[in-house]
Biopython code that builds the backbone (N, CA, C, O; Angstrom):
import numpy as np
from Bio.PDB.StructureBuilder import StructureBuilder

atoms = [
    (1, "UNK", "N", (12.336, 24.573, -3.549)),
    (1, "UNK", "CA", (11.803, 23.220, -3.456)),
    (1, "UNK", "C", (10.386, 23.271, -2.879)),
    (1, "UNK", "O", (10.229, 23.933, -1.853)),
    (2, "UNK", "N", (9.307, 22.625, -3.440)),
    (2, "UNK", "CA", (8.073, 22.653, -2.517)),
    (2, "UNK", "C", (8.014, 21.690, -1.675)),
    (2, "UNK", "O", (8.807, 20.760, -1.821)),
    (3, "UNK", "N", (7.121, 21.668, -0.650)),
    (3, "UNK", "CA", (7.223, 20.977, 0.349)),
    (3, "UNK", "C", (5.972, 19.716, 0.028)),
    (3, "UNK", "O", (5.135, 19.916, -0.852)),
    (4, "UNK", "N", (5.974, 18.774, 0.630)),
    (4, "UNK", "CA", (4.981, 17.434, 0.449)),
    (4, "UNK", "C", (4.665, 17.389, 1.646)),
    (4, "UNK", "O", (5.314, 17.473, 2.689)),
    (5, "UNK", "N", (2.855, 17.148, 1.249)),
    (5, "UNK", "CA", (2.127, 17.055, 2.518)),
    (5, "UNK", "C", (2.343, 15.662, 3.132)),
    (5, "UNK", "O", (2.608, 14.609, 2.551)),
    (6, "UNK", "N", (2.183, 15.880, 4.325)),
    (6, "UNK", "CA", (2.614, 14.728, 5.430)),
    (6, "UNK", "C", (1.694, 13.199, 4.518)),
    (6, "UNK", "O", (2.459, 12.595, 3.767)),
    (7, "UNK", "N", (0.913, 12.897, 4.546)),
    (7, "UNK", "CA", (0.421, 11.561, 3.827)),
    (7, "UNK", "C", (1.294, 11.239, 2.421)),
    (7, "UNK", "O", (1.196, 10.082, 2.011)),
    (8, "UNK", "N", (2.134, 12.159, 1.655)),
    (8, "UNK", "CA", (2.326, 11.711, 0.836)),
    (8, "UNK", "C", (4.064, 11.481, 0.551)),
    (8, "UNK", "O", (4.745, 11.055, -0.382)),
    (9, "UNK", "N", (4.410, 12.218, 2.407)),
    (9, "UNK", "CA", (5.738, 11.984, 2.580)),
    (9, "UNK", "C", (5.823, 10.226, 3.190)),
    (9, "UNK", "O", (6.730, 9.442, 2.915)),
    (10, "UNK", "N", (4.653, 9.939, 4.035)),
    (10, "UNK", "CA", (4.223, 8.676, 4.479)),
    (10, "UNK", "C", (4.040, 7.543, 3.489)),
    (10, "UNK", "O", (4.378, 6.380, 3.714)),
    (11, "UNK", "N", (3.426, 8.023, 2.276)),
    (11, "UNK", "CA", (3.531, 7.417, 1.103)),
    (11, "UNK", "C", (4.426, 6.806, 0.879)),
    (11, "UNK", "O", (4.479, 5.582, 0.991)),
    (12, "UNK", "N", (5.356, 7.564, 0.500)),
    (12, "UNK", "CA", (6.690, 7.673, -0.100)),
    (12, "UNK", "C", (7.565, 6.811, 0.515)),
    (12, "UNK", "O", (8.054, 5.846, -0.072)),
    (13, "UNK", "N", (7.867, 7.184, 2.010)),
    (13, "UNK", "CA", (8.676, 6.278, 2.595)),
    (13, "UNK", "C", (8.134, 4.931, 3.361)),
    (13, "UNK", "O", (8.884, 4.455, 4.212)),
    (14, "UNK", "N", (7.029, 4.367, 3.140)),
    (14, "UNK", "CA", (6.489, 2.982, 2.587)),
    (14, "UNK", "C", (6.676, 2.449, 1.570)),
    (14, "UNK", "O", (7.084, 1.289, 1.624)),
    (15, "UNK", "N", (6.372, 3.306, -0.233)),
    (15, "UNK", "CA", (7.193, 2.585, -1.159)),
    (15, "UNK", "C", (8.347, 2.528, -0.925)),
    (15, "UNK", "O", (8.826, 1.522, -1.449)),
    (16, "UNK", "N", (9.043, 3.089, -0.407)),
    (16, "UNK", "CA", (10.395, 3.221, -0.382)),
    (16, "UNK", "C", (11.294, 1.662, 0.649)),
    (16, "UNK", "O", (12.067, 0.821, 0.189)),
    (17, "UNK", "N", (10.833, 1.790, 1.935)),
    (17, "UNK", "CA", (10.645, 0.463, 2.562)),
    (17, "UNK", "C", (10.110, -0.464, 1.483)),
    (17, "UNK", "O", (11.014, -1.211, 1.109)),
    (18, "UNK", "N", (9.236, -0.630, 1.000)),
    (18, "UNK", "CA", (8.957, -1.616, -0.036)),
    (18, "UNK", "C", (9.664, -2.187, -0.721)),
    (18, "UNK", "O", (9.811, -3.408, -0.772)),
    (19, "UNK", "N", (10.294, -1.224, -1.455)),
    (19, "UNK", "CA", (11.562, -1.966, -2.498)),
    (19, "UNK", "C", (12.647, -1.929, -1.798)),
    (19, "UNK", "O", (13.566, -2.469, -2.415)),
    (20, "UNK", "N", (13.003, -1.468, -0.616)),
    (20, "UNK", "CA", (13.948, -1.724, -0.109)),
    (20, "UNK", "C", (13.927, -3.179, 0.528)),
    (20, "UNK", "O", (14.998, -3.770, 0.388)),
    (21, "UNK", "N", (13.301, -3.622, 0.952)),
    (21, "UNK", "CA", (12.297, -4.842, 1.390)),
    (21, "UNK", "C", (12.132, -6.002, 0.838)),
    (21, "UNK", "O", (12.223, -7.048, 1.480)),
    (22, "UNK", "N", (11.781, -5.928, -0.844)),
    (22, "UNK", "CA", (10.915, -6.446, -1.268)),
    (22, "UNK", "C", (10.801, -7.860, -1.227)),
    (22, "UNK", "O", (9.760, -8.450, -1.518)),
    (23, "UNK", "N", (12.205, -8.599, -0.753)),
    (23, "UNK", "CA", (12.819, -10.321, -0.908)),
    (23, "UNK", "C", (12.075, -10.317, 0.521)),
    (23, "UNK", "O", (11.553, -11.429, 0.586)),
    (24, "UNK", "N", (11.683, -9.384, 2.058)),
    (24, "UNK", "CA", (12.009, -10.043, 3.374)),
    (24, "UNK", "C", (10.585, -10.238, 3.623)),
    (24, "UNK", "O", (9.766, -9.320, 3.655)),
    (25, "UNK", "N", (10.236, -11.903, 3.857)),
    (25, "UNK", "CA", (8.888, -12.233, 3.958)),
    (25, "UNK", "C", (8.182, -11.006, 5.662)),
    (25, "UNK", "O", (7.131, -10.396, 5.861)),
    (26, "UNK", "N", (9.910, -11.266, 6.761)),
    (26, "UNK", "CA", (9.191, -10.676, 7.761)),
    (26, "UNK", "C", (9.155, -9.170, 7.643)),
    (26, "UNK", "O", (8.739, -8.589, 8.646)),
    (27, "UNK", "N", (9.550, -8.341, 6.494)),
    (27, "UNK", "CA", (9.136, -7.419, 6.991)),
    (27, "UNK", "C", (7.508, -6.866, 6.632)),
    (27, "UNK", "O", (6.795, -6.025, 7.180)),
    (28, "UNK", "N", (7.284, -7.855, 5.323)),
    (28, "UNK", "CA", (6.168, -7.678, 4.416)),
    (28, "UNK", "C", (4.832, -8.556, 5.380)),
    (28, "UNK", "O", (3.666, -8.668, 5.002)),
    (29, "UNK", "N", (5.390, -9.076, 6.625)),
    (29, "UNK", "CA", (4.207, -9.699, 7.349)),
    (29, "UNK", "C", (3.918, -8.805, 8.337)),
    (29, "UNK", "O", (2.919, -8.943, 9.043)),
    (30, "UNK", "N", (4.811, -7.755, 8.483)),
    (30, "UNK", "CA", (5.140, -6.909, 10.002)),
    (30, "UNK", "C", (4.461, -5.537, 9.769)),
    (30, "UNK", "O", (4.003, -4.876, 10.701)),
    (31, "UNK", "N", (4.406, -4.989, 7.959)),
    (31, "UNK", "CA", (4.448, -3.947, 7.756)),
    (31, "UNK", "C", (2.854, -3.823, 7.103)),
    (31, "UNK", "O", (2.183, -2.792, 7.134)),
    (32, "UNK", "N", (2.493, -4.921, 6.603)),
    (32, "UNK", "CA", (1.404, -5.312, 6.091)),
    (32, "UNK", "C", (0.178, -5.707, 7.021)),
    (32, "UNK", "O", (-0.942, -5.809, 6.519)),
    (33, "UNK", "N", (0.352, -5.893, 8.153)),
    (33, "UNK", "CA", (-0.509, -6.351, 9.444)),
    (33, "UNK", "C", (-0.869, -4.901, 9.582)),
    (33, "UNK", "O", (-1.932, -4.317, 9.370)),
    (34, "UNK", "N", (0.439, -4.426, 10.042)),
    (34, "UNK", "CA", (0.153, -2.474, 10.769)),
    (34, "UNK", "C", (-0.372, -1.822, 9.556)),
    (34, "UNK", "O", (-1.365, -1.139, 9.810)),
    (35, "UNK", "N", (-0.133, -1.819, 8.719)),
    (35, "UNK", "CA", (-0.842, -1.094, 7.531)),
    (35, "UNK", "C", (-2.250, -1.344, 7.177)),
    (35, "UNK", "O", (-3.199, -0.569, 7.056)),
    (36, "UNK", "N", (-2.171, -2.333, 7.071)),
    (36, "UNK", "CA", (-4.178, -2.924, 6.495)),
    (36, "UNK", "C", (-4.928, -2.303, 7.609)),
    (36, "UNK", "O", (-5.627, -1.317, 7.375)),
    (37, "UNK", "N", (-4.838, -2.814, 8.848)),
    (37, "UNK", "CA", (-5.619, -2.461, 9.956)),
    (37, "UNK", "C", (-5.653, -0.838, 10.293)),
    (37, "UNK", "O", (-6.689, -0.217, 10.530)),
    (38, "UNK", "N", (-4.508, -0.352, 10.272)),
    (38, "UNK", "CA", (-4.775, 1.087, 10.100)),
    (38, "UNK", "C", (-5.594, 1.736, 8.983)),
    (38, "UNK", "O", (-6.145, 2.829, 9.116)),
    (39, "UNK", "N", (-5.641, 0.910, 7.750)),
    (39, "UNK", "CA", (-6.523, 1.163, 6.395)),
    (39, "UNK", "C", (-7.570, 0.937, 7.155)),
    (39, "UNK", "O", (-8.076, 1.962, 7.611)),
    (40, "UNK", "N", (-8.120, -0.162, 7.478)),
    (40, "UNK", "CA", (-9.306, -0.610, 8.097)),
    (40, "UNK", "C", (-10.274, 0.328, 8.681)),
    (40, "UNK", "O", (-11.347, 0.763, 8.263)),
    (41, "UNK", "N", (-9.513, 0.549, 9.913)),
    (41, "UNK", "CA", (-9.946, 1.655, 11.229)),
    (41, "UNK", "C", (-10.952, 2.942, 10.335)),
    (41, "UNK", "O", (-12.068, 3.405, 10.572)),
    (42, "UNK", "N", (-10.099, 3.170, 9.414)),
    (42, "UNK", "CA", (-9.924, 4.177, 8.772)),
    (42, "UNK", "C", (-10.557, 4.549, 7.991)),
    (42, "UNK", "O", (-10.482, 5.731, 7.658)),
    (43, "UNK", "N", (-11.562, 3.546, 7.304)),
    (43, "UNK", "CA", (-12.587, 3.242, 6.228)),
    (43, "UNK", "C", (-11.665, 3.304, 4.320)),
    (43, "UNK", "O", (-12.048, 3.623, 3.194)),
    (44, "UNK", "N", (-10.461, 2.836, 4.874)),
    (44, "UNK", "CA", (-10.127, 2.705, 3.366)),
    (44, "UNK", "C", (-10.490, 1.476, 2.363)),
    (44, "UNK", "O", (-10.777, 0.328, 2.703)),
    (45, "UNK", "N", (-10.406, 2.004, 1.026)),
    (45, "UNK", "CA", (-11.319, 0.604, 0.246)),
    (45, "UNK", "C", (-10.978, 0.202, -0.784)),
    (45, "UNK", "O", (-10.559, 1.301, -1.147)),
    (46, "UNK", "N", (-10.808, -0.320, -1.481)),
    (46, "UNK", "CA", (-10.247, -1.583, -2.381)),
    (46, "UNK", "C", (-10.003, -0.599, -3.508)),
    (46, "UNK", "O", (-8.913, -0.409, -4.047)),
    (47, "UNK", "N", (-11.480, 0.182, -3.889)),
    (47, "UNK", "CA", (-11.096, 0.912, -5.273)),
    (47, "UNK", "C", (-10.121, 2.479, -4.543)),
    (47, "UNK", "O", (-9.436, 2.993, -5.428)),
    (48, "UNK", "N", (-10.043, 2.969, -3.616)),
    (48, "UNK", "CA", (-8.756, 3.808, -3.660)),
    (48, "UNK", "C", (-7.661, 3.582, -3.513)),
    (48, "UNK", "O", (-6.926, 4.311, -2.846)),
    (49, "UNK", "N", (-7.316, 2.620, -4.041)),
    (49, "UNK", "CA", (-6.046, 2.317, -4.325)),
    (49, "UNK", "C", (-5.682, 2.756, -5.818)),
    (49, "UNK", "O", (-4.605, 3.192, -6.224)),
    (50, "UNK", "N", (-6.854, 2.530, -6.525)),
    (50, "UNK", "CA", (-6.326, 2.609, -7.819)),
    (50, "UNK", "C", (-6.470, 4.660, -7.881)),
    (50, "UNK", "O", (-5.922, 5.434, -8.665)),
    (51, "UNK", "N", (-7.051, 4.841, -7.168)),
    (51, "UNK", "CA", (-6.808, 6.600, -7.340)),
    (51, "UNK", "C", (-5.788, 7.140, -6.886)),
    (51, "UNK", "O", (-5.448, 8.258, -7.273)),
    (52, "UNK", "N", (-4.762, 6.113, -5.528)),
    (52, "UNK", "CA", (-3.744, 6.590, -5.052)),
    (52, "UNK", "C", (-2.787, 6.390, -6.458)),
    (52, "UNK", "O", (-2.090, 7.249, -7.000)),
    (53, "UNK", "N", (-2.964, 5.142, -6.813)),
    (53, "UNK", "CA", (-1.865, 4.481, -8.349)),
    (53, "UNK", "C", (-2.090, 5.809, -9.148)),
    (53, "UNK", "O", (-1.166, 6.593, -9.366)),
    (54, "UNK", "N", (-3.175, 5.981, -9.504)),
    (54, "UNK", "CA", (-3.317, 7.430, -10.359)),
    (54, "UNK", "C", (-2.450, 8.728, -10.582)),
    (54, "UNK", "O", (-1.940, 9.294, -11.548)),
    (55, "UNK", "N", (-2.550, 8.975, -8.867)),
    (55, "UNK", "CA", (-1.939, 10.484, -8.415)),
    (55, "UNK", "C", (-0.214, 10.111, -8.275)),
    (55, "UNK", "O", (0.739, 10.870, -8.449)),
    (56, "UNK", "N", (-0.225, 8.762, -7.922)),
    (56, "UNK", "CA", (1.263, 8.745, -7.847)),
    (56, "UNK", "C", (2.183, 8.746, -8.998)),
    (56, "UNK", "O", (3.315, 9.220, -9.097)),
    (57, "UNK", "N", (1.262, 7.945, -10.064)),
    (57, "UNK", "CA", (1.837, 8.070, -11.696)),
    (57, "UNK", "C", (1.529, 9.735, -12.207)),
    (57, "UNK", "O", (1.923, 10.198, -13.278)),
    (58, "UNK", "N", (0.970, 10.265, -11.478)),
    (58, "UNK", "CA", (0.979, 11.979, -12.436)),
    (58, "UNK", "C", (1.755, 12.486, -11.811)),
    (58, "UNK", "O", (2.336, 13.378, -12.430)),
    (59, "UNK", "N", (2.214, 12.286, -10.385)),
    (59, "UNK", "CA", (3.328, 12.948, -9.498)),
    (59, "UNK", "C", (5.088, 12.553, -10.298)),
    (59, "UNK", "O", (6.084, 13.275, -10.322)),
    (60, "UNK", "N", (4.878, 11.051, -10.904)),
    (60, "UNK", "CA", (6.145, 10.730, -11.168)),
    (60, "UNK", "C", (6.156, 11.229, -12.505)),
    (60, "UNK", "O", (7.218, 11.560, -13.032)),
    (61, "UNK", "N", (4.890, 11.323, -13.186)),
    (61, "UNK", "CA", (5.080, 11.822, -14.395)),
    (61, "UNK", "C", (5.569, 13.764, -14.271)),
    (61, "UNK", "O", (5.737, 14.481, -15.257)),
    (62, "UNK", "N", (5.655, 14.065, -13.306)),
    (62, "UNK", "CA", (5.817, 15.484, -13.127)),
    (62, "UNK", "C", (7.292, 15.785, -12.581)),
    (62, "UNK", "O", (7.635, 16.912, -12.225)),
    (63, "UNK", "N", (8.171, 14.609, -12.547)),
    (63, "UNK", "CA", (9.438, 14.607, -11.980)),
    (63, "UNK", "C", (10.481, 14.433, -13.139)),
    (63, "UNK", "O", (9.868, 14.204, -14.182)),
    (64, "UNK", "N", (11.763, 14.458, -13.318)),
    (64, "UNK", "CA", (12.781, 14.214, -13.818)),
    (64, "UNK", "C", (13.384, 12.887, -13.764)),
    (64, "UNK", "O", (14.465, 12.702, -13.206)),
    (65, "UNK", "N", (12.814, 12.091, -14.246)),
    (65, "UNK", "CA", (13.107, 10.584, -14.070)),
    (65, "UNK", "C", (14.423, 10.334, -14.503)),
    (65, "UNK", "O", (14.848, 9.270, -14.052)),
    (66, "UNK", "N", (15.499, 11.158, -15.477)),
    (66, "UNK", "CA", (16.176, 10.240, -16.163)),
    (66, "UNK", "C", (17.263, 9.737, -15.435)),
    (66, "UNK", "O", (17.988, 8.944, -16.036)),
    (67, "UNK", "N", (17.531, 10.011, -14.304)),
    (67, "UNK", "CA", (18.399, 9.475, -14.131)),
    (67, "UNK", "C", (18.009, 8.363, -13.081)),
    (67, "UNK", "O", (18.677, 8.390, -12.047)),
    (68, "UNK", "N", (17.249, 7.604, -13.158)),
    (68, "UNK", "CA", (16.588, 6.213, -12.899)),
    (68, "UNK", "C", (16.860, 5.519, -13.805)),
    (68, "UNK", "O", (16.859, 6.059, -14.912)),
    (69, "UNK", "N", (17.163, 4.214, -13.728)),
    (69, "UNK", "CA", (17.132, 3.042, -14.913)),
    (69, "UNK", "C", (15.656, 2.577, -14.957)),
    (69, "UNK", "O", (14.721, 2.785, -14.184)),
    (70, "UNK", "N", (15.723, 2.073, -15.791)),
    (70, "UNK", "CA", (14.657, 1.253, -16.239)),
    (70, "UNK", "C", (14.097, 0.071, -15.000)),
    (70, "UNK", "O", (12.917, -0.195, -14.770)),
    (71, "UNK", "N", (15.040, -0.390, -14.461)),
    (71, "UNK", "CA", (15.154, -1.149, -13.739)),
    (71, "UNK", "C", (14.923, -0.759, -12.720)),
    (71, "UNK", "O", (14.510, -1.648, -11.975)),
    (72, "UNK", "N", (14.998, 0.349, -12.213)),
    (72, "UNK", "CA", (14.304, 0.739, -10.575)),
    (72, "UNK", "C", (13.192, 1.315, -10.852)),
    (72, "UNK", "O", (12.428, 1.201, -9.894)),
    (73, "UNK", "N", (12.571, 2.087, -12.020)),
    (73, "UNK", "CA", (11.524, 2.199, -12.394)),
    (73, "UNK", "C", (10.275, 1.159, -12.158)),
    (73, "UNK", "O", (9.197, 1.438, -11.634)),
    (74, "UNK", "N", (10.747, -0.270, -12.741)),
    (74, "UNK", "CA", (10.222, -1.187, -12.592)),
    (74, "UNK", "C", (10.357, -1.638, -11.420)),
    (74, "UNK", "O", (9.566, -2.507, -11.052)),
    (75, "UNK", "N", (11.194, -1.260, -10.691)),
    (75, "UNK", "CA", (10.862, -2.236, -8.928)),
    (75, "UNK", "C", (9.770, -1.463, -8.495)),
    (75, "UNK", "O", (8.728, -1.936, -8.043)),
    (76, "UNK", "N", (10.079, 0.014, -8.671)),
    (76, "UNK", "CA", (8.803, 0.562, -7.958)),
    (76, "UNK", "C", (7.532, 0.305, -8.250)),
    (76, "UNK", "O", (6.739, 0.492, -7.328)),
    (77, "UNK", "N", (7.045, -0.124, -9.415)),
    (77, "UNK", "CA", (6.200, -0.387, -9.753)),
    (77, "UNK", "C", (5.831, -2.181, -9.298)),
    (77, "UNK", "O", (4.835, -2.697, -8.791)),
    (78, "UNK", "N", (6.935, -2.655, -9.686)),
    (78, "UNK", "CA", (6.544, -3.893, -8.855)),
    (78, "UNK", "C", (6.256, -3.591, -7.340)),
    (78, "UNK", "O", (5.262, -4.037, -6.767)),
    (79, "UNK", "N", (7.122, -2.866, -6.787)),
    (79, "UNK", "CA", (6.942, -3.018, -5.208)),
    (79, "UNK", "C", (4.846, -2.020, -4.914)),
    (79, "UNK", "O", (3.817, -2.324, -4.311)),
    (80, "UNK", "N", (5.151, -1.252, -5.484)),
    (80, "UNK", "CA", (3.226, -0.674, -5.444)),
    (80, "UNK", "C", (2.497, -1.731, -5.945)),
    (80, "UNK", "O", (1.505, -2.100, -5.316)),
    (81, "UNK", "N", (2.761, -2.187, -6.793)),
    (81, "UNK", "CA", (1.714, -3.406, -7.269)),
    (81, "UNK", "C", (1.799, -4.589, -5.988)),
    (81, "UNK", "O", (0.721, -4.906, -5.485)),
    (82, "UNK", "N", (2.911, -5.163, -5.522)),
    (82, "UNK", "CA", (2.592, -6.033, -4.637)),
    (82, "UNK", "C", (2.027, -5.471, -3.191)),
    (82, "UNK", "O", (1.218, -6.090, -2.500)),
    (83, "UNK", "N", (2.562, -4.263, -2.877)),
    (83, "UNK", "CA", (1.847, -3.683, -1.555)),
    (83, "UNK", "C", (0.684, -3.486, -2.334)),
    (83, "UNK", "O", (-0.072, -4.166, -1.640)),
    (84, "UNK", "N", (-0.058, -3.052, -3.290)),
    (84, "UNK", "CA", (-1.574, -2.880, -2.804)),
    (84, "UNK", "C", (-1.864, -3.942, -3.069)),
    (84, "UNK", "O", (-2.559, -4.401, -2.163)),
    (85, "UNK", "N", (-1.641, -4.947, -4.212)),
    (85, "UNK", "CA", (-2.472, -6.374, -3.638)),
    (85, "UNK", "C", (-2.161, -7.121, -2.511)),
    (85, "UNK", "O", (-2.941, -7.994, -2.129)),
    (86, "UNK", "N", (-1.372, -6.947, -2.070)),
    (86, "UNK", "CA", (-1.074, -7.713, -0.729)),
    (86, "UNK", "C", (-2.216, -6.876, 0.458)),
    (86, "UNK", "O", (-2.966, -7.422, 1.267)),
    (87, "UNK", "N", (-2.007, -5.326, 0.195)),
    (87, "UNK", "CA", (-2.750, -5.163, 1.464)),
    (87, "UNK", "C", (-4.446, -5.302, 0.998)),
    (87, "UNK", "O", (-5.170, -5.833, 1.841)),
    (88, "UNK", "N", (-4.991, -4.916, -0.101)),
    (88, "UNK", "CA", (-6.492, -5.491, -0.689)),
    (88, "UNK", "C", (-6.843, -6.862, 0.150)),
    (88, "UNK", "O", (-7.706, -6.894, 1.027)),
    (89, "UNK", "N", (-6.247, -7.705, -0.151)),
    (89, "UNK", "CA", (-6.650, -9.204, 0.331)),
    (89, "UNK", "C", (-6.232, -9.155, 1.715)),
    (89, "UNK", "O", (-6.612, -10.215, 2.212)),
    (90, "UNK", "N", (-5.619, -8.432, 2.614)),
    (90, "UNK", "CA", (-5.227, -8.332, 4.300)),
    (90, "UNK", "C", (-6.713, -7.838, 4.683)),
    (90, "UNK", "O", (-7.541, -8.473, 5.335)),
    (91, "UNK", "N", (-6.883, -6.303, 4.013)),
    (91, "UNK", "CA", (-7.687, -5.343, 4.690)),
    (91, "UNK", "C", (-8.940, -6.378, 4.381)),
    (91, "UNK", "O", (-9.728, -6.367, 5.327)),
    (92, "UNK", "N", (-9.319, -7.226, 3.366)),
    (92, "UNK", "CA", (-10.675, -7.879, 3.173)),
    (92, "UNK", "C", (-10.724, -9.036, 4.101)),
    (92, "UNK", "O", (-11.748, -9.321, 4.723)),
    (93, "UNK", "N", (-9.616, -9.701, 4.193)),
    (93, "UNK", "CA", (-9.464, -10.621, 5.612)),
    (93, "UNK", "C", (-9.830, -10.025, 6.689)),
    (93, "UNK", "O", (-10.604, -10.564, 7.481)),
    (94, "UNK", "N", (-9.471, -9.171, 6.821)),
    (94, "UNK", "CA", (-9.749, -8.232, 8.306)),
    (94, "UNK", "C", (-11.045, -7.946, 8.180)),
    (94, "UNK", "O", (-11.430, -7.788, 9.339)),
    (95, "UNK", "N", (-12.032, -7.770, 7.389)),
    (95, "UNK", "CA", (-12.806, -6.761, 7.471)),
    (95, "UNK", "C", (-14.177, -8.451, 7.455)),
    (95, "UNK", "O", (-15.136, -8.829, 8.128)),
    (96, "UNK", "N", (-13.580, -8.815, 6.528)),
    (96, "UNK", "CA", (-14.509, -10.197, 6.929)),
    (96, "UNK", "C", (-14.497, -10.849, 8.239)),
    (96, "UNK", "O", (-15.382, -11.016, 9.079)),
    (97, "UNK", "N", (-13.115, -11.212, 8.187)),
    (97, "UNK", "CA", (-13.262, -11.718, 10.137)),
    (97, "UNK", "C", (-13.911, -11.175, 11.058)),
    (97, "UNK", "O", (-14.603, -11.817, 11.849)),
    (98, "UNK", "N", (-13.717, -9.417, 11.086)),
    (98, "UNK", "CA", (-14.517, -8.778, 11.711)),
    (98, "UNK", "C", (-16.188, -9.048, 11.593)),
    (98, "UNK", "O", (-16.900, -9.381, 12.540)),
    (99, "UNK", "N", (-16.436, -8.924, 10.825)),
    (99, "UNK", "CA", (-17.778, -9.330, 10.129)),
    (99, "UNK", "C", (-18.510, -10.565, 10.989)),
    (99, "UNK", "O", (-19.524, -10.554, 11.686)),
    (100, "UNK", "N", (-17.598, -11.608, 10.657)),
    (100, "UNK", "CA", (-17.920, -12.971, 11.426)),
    (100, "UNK", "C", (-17.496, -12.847, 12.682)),
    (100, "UNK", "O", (-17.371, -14.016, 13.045)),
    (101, "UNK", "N", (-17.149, -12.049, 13.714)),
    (101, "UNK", "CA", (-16.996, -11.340, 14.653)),
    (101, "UNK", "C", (-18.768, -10.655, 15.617)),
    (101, "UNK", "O", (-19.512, -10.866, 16.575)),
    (102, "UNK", "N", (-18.550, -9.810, 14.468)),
    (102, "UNK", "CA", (-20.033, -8.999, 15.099)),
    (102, "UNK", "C", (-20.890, -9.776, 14.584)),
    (102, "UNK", "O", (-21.903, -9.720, 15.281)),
    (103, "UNK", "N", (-21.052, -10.636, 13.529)),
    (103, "UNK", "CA", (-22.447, -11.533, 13.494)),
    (103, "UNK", "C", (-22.682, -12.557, 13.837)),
    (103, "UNK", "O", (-23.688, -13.170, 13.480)),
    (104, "UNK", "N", (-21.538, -13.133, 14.859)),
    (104, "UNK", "CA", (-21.973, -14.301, 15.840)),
    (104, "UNK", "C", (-21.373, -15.453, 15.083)),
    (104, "UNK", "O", (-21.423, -16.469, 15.775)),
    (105, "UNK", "N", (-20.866, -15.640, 13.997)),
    (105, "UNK", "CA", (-20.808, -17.160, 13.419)),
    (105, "UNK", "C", (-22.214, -17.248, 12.950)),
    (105, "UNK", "O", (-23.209, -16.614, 13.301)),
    (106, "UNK", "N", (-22.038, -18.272, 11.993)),
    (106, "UNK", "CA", (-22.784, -19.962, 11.529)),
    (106, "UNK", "C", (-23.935, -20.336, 12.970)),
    (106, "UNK", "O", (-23.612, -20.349, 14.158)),
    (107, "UNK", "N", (-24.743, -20.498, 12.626)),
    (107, "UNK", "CA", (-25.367, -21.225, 13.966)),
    (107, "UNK", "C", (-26.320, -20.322, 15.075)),
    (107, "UNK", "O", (-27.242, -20.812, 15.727)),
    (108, "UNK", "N", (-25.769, -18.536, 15.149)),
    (108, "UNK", "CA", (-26.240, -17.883, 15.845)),
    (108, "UNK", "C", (-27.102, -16.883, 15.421)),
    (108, "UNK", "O", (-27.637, -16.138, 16.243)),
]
sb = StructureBuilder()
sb.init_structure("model")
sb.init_model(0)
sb.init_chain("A")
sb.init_seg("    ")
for serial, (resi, resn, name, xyz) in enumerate(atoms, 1):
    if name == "N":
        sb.init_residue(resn, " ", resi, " ")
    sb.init_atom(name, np.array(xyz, "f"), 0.0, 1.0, " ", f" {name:<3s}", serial, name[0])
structure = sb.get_structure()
């Protein structure tokens, strides 16, 4: 078996929480706060997401899917599609507030 580097075992068991998740508003407010802001800190950015979507579709394309339905196929994909747009529009909230933060407001 090969082993998976630590970020992409972290990966993993975030999608994984995700679709396990995907109906509970609080966990998607709880998990999505700690996540963006750690993106933040971090200098992550809107377009690597779509390079993470990339590597994760050549990783799944490199696995033995069949014994997945169709149907959990598609959650996962729903559940990545709603975590990165959900966290895109967090981390840009954050990063704007901040913004209007260090530049004083309107007025100053």
């Amino acid at each position: 078996a090969r082993e998976m580097p630590l970020q992409a075992l972290v990966m993993a068991e975030q999608l994984f929480l995700c679709v396990k998740n995907f109906n509970d508003a609080a966990f998607w407010g709880s998990a999505i706060d700690r996540i963006a802001n750690k993106h933040v800190s971090r200098g992550v950015t809107a377009g690597m997401y779509e390079v993470v979507e990339g590597a994760l579709n050549s990783a799944l394309a490199e696995e033995d899917l069949s014994a997945l339905s169709p149907e959990a196929l598609q959650a996962w994909d729903h559940a990545f599609t709603k975590l990165k747009t959900t966290l895109i529009a967090k981390e840009a909230s954050i990063v704007a507030e901040a913004a209007g933060l260090v530049g004083g407001g309107e007025g100053e």
